[in-house]
Every structure is written in structure tokens, then in C-alpha cells.
PQR file of N, CA, C, O and H, with PARSE charges and radii, in Angstrom:
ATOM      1  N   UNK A   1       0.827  -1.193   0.000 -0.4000 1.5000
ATOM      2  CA  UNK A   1       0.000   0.000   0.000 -0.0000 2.0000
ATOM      3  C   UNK A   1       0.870   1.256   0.000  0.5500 1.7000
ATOM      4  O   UNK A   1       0.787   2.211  -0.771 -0.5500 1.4000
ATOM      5  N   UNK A   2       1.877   1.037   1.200 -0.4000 1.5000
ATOM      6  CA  UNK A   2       2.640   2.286   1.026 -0.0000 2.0000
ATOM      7  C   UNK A   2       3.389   2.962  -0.115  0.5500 1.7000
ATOM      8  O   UNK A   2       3.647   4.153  -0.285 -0.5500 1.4000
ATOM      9  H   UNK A   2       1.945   0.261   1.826  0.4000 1.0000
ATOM     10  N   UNK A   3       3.804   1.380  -1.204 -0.4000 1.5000
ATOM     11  CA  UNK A   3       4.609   2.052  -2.604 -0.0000 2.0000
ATOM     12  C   UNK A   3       3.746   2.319  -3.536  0.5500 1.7000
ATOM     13  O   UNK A   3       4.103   2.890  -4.566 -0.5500 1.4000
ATOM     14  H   UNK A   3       3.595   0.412  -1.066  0.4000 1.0000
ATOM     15  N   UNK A   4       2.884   2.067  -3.388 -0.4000 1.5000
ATOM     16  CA  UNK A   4       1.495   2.439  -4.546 -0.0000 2.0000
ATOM     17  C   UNK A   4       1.157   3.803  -4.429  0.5500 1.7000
ATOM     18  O   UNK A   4       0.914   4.457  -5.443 -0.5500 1.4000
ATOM     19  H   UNK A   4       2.594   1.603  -2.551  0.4000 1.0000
ATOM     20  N   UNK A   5       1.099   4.492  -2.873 -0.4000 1.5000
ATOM     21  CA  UNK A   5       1.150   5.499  -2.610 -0.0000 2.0000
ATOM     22  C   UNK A   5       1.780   6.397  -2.493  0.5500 1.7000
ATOM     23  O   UNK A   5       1.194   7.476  -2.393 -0.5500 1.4000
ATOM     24  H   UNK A   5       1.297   3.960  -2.050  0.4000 1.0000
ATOM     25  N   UNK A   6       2.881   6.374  -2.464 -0.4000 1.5000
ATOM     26  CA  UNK A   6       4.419   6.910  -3.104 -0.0000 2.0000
ATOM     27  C   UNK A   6       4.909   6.974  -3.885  0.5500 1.7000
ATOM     28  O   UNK A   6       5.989   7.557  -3.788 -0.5500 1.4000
ATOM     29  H   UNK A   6       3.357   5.498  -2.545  0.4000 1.0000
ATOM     30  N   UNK A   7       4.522   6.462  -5.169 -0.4000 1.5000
ATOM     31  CA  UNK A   7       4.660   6.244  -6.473 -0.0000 2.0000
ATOM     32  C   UNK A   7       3.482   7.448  -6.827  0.5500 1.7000
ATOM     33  O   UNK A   7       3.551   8.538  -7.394 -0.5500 1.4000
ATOM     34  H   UNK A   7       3.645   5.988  -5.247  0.4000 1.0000
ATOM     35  N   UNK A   8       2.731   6.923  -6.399 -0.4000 1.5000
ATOM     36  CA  UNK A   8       1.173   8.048  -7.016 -0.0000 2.0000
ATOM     37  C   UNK A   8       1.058   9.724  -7.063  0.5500 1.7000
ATOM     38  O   UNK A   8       0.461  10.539  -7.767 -0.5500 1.4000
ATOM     39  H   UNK A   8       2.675   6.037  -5.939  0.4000 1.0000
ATOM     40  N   UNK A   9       2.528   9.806  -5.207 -0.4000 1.5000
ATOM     41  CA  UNK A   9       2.195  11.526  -5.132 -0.0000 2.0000
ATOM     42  C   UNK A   9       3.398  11.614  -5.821  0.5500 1.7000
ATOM     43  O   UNK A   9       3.479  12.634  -6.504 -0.5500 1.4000
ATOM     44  H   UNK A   9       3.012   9.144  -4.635  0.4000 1.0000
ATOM     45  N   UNK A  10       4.533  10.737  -5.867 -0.4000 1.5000
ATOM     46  CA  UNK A  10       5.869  10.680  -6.597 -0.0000 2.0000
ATOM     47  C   UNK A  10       5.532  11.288  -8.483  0.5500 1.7000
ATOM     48  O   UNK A  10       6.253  12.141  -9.002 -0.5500 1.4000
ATOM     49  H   UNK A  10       4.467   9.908  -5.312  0.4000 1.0000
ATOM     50  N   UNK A  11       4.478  10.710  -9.138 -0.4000 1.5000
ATOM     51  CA  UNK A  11       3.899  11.128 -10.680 -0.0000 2.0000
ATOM     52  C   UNK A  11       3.216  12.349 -10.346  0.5500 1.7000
ATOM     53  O   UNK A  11       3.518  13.322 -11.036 -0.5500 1.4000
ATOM     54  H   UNK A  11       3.893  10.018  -8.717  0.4000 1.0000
ATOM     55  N   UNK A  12       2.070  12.567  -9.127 -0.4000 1.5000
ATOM     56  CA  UNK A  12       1.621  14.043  -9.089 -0.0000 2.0000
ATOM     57  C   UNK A  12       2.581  15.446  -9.037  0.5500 1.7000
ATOM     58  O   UNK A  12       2.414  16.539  -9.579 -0.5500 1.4000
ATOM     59  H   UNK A  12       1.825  11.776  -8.566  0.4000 1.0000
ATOM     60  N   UNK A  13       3.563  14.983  -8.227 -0.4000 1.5000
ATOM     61  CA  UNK A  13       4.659  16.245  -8.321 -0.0000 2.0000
ATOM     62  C   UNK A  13       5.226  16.128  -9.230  0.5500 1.7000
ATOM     63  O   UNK A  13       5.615  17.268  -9.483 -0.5500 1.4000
ATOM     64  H   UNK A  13       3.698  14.095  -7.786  0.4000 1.0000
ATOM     65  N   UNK A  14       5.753  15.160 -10.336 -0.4000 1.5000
ATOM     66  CA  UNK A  14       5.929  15.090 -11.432 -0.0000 2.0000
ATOM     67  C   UNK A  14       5.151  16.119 -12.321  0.5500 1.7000
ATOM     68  O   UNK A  14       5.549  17.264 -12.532 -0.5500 1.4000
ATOM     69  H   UNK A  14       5.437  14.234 -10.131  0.4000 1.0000
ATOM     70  N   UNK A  15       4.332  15.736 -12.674 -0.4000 1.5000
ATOM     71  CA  UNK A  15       3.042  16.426 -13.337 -0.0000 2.0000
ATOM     72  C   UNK A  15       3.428  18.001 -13.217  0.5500 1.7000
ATOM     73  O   UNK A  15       3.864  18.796 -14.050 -0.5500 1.4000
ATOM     74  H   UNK A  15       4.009  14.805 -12.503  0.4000 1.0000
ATOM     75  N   UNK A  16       2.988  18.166 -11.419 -0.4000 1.5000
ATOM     76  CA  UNK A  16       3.297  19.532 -11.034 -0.0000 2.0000
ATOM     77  C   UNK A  16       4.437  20.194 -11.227  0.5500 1.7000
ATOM     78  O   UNK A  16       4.428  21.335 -10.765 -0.5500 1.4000
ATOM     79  H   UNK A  16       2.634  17.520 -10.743  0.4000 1.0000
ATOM     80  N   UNK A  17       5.540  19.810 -11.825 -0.4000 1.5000
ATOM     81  CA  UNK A  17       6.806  20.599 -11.943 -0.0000 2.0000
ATOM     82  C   UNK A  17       6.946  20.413 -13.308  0.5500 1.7000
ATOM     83  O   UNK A  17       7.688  21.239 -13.840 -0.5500 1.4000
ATOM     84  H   UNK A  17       5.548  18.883 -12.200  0.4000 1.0000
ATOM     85  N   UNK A  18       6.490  19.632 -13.988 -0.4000 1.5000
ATOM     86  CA  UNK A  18       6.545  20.034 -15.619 -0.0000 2.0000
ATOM     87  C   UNK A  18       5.442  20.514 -15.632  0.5500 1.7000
ATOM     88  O   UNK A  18       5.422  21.061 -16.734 -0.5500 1.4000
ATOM     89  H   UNK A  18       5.888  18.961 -13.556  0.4000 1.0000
ATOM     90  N   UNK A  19       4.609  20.673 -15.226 -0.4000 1.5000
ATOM     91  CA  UNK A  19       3.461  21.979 -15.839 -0.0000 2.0000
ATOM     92  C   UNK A  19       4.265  23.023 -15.268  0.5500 1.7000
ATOM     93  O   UNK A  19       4.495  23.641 -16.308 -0.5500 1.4000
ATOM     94  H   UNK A  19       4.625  20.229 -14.331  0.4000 1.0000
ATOM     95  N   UNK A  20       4.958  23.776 -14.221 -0.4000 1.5000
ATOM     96  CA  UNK A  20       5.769  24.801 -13.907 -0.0000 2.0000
ATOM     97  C   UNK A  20       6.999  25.121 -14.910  0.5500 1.7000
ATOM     98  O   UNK A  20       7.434  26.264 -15.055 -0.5500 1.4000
ATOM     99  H   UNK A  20       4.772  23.274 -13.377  0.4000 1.0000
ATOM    100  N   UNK A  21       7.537  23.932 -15.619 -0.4000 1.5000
ATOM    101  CA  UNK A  21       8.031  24.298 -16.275 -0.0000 2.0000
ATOM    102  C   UNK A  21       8.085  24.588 -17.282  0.5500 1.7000
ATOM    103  O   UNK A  21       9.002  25.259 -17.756 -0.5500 1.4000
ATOM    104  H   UNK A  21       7.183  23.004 -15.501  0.4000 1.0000
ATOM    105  N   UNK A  22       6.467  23.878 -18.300 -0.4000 1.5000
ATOM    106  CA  UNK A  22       6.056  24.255 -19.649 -0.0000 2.0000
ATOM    107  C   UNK A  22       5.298  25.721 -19.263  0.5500 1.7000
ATOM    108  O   UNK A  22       4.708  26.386 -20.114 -0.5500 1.4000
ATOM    109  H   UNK A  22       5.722  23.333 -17.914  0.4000 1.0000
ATOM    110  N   UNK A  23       5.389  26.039 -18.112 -0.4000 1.5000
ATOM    111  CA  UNK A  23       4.530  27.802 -17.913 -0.0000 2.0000
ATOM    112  C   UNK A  23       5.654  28.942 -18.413  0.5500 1.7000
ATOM    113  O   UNK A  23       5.593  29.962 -19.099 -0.5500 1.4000
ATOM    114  H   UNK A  23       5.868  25.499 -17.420  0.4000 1.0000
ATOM    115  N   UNK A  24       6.678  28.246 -17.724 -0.4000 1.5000
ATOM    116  CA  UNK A  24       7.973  29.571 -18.020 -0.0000 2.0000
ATOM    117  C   UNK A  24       8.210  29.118 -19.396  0.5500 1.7000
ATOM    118  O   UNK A  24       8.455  30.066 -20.143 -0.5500 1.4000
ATOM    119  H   UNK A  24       6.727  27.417 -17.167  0.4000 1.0000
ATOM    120  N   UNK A  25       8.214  28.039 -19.933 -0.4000 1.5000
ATOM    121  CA  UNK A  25       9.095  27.975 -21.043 -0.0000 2.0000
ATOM    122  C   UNK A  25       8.390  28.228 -22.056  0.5500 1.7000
ATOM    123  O   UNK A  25       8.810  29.217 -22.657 -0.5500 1.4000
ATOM    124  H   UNK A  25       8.015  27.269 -19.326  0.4000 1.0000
ATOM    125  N   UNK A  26       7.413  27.715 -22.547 -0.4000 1.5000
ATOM    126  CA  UNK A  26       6.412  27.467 -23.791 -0.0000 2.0000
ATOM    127  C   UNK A  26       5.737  29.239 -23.504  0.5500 1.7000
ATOM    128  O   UNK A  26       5.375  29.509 -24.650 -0.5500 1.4000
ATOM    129  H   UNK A  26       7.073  26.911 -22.059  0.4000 1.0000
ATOM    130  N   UNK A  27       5.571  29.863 -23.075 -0.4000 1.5000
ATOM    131  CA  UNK A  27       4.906  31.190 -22.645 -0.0000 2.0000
ATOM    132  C   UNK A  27       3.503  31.130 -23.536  0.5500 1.7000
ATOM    133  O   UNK A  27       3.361  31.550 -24.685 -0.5500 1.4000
ATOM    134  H   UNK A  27       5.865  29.643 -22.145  0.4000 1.0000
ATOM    135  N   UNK A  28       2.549  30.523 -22.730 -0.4000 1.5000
ATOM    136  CA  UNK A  28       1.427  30.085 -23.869 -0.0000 2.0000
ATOM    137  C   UNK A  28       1.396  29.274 -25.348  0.5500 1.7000
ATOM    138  O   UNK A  28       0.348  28.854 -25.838 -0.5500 1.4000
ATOM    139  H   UNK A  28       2.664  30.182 -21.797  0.4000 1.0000
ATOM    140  N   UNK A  29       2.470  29.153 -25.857 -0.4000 1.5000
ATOM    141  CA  UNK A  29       2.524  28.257 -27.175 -0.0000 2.0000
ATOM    142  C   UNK A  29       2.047  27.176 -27.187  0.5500 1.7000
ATOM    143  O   UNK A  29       1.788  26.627 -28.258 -0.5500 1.4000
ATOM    144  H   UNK A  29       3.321  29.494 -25.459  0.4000 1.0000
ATOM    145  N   UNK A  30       1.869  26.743 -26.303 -0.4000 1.5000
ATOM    146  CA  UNK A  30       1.439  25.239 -26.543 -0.0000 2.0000
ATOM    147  C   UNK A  30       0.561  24.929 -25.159  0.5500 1.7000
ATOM    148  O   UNK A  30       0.497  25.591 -24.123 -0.5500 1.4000
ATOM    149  H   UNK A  30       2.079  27.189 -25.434  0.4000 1.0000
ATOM    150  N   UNK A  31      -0.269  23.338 -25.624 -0.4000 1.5000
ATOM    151  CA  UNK A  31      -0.698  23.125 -24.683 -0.0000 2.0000
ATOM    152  C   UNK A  31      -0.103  22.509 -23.619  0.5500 1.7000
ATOM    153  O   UNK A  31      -0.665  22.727 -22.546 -0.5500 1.4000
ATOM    154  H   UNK A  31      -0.217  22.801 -26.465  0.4000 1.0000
ATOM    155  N   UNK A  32       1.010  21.699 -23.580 -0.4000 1.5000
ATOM    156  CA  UNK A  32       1.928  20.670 -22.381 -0.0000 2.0000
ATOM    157  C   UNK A  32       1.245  21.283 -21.051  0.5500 1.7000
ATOM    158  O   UNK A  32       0.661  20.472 -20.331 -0.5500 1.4000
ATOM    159  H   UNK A  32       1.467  21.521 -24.452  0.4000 1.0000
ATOM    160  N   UNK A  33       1.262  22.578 -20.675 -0.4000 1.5000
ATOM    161  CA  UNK A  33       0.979  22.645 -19.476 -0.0000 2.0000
ATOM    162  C   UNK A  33       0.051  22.240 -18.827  0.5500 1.7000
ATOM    163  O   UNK A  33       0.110  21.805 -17.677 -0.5500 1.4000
ATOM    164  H   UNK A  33       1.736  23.237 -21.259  0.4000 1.0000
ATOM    165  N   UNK A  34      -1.106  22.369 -19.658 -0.4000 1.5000
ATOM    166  CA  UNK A  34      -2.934  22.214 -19.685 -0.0000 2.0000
ATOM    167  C   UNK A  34      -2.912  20.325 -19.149  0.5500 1.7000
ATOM    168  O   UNK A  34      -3.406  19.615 -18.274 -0.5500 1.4000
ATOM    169  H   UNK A  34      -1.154  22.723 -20.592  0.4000 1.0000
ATOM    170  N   UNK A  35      -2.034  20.209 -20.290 -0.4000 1.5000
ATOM    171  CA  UNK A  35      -1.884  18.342 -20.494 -0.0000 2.0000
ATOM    172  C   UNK A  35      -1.127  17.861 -18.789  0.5500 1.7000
ATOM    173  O   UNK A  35      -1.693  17.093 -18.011 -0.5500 1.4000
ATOM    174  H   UNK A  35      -1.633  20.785 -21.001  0.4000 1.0000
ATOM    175  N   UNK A  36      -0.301  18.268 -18.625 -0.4000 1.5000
ATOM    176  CA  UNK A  36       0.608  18.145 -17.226 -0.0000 2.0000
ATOM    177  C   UNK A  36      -0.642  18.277 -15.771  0.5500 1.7000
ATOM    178  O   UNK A  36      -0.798  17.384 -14.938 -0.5500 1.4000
ATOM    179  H   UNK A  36       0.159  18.891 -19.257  0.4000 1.0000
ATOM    180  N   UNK A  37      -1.386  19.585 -15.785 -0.4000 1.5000
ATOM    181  CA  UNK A  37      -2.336  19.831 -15.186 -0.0000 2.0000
ATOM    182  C   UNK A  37      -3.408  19.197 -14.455  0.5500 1.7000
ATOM    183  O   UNK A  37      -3.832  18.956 -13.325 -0.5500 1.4000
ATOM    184  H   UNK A  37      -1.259  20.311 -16.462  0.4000 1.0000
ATOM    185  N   UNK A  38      -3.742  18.975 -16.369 -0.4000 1.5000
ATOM    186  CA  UNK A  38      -4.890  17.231 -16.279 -0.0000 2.0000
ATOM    187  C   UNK A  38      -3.959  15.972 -16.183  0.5500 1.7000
ATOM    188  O   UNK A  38      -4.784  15.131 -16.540 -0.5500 1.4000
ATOM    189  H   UNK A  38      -3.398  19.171 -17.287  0.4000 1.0000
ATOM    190  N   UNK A  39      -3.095  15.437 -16.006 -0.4000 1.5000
ATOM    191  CA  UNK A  39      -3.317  14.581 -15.661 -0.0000 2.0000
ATOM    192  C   UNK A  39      -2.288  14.550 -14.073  0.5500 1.7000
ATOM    193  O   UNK A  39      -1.890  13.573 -13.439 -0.5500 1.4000
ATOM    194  H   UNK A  39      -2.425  16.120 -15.717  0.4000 1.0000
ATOM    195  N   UNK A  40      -2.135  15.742 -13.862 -0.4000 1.5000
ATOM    196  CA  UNK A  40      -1.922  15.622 -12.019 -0.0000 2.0000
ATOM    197  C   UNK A  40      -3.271  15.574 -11.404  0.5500 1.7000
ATOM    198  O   UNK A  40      -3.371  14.732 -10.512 -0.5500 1.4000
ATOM    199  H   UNK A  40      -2.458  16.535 -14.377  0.4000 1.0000
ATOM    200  N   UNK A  41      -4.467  16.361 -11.696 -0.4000 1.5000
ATOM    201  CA  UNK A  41      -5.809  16.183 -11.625 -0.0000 2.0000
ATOM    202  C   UNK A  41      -6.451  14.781 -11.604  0.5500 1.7000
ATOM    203  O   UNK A  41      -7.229  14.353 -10.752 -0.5500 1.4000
ATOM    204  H   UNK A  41      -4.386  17.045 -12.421  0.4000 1.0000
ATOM    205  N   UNK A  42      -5.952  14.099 -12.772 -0.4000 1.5000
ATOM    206  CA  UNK A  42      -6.531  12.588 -12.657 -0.0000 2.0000
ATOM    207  C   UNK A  42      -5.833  11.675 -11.869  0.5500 1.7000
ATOM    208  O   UNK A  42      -6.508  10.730 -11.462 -0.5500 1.4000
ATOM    209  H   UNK A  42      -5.320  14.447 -13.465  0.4000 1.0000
ATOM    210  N   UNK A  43      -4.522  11.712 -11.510 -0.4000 1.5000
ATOM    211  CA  UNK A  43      -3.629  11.056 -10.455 -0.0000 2.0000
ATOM    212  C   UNK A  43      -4.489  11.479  -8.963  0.5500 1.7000
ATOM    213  O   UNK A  43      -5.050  10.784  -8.117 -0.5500 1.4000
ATOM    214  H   UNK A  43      -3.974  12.480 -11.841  0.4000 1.0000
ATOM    215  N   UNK A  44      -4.333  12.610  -9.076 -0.4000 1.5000
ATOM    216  CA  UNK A  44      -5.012  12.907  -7.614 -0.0000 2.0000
ATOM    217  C   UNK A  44      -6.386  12.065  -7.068  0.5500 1.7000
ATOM    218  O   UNK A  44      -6.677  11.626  -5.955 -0.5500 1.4000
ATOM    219  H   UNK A  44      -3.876  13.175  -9.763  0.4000 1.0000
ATOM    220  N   UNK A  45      -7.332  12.041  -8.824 -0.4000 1.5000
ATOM    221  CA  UNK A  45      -8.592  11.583  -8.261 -0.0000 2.0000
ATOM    222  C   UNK A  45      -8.497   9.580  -8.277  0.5500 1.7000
ATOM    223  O   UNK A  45      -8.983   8.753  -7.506 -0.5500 1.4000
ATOM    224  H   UNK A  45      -7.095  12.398  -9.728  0.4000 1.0000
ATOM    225  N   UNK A  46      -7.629   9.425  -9.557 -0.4000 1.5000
ATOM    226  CA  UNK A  46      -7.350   8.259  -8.967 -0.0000 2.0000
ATOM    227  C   UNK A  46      -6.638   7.547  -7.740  0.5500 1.7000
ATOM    228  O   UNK A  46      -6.741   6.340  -7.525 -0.5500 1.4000
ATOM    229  H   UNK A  46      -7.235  10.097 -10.184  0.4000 1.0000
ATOM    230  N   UNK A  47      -5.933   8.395  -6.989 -0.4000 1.5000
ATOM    231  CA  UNK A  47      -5.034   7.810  -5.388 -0.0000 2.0000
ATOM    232  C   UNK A  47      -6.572   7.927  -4.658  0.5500 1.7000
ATOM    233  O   UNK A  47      -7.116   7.019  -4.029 -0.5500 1.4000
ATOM    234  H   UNK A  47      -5.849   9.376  -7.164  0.4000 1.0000
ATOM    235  N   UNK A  48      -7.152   9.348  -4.921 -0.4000 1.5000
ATOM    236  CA  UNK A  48      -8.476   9.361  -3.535 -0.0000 2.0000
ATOM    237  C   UNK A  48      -9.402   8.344  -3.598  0.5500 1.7000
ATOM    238  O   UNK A  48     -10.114   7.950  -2.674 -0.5500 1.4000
ATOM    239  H   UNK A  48      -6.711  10.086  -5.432  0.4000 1.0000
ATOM    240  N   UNK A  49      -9.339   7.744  -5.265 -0.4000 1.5000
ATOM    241  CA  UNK A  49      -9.954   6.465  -5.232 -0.0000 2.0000
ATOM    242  C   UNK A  49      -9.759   5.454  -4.640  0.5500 1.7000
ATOM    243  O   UNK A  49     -10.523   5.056  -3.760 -0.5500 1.4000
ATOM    244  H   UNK A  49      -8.761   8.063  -6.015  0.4000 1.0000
ATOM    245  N   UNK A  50      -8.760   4.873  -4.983 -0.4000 1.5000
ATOM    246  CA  UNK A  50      -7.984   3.590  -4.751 -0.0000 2.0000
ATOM    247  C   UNK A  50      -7.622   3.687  -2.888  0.5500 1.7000
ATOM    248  O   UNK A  50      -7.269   2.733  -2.194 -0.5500 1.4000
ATOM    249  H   UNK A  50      -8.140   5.196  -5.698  0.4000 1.0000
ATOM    250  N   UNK A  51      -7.761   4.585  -2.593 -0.4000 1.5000
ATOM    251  CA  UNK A  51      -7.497   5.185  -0.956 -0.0000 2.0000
ATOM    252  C   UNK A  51      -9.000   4.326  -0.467  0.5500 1.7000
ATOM    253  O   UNK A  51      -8.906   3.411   0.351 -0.5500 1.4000
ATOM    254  H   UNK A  51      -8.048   5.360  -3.156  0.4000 1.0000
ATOM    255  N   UNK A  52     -10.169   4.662  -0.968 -0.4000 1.5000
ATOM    256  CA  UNK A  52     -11.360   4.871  -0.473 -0.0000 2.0000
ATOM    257  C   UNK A  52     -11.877   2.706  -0.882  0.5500 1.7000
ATOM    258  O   UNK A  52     -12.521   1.747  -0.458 -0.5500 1.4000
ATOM    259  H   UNK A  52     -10.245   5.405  -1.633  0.4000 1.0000
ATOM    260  N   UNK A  53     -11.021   3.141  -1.898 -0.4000 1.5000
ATOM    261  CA  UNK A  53     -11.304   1.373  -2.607 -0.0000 2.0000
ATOM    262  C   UNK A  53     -10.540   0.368  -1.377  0.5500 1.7000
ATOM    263  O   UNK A  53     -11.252  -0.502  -0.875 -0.5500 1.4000
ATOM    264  H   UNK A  53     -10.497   3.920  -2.243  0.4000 1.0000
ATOM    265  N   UNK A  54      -9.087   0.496  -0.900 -0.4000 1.5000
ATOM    266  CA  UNK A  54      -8.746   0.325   0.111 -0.0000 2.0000
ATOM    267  C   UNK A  54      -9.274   0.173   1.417  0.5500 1.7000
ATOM    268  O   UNK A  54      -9.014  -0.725   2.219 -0.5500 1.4000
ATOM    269  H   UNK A  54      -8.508   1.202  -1.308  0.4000 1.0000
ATOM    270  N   UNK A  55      -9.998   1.082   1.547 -0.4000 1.5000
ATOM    271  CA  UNK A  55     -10.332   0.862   2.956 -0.0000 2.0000
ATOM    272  C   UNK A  55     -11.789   0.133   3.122  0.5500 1.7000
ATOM    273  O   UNK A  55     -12.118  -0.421   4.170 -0.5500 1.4000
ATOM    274  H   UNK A  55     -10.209   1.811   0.895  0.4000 1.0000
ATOM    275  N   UNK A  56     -12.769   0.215   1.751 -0.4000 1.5000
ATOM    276  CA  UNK A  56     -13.429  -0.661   1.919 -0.0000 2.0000
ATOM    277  C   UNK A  56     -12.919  -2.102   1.534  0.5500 1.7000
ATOM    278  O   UNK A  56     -13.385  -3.083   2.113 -0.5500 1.4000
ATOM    279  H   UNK A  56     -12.502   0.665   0.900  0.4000 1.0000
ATOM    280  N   UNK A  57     -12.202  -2.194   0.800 -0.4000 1.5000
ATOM    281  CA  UNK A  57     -11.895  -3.508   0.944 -0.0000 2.0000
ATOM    282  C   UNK A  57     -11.291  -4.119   2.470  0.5500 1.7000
ATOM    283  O   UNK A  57     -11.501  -5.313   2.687 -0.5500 1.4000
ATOM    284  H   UNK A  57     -11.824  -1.397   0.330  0.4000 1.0000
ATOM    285  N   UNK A  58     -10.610  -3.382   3.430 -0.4000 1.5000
ATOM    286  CA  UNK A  58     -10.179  -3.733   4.334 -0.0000 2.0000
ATOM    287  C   UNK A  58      -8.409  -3.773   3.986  0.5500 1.7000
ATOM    288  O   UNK A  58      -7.636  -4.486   4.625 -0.5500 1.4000
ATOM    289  H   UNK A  58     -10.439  -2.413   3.254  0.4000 1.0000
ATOM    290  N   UNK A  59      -8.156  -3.225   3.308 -0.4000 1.5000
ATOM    291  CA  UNK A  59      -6.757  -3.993   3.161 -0.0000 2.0000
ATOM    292  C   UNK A  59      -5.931  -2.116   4.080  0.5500 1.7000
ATOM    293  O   UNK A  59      -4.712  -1.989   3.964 -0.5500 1.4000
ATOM    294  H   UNK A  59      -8.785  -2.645   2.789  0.4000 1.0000
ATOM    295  N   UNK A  60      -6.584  -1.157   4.713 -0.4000 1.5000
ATOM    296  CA  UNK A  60      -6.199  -0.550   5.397 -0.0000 2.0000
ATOM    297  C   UNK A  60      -7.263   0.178   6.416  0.5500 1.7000
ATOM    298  O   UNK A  60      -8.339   0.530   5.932 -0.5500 1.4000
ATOM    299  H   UNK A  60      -7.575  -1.260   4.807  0.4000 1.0000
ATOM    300  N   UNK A  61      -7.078   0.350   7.424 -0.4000 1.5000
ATOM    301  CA  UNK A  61      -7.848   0.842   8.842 -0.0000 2.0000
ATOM    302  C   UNK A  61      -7.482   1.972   8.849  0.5500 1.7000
ATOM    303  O   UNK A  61      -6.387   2.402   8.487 -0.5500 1.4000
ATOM    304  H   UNK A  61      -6.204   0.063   7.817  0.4000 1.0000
ATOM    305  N   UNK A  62      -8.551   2.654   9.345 -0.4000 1.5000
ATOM    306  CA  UNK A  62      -8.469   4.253  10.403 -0.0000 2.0000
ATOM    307  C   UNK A  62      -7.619   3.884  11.341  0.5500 1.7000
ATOM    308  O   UNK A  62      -7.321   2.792  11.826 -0.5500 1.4000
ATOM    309  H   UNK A  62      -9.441   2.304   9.639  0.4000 1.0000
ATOM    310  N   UNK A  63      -7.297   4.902  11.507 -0.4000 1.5000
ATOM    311  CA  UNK A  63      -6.474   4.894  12.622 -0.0000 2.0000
ATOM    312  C   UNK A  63      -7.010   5.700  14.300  0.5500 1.7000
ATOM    313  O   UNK A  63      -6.644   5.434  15.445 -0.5500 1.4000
ATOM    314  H   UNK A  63      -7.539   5.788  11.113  0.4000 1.0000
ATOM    315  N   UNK A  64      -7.979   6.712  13.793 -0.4000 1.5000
ATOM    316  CA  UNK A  64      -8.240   7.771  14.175 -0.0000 2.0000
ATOM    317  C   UNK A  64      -7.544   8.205  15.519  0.5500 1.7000
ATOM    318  O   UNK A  64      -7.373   7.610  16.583 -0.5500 1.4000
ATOM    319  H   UNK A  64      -8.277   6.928  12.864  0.4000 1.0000
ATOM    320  N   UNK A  65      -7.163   9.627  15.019 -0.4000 1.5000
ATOM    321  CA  UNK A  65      -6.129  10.334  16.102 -0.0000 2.0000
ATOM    322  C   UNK A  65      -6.754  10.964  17.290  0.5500 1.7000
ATOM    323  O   UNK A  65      -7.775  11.618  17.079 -0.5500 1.4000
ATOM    324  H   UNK A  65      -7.302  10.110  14.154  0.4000 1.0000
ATOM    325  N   UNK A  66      -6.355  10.883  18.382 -0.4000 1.5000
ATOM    326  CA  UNK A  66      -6.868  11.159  20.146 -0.0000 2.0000
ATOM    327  C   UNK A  66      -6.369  12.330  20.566  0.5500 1.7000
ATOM    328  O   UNK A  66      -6.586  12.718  21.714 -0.5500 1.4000
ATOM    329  H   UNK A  66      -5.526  10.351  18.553  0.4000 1.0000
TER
END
């Protein structure tokens, strides 16, 4: 669970630093950034998935903090 999840925010900051860098570089010419954007967007919604898919399956518990 833990490398699935480390891998997942590991491609989102991916995403997020080449869209930072097609912003300075491309100065609107192109789309890469838009593209980088969407699919840190779809990483995100797929981990909150697979998070939520997880815990109903049981294969991780709350923990809840005191």
C-alpha cells in the first residue's frame, strides 16, 4: 500500500513541476501545461480512489487520532 502510494504523489509532483516548467518555457505556445495539469488532476482523483477502494476492501484501517 505504502509504494502504490508513493509512487502516485511521486507522478503528481511530477506532473506539477513540468506543468511549472512548460509555464515559463512554452509562454502560452502550446498546450503541455494544460496536459501536465490534467493529468496531475486525474492522479489525484485516482489515489483518492484507490485510498477509499482500500479501505473498503479492508486492506487498510483508520487509525483515528486522540
Amino acid at each position: 500500500m505504502r509504494f502504490v502510494v508513493a509512487i502516485a504523489f511521486i507522478g503528481i509532483l511530477y506532473s506539477l513541476g513540468s506543468a511549472l516548467v512548460f509555464l515559463m518555457k512554452d509562454t502560452g505556445k502550446s498546450k503541455r501545461m494544460v496536459y501536465a495539469l490534467t493529468a496531475r488532476i486525474g492522479l489525484s482523483v485516482l489515489l483518492f480512489l484507490f485510498v477509499l477502494f482500500a479501505h473498503w476492501m479492508g486492506w487498510i484501517q483508520a487509525s483515528g487520532f486522540k
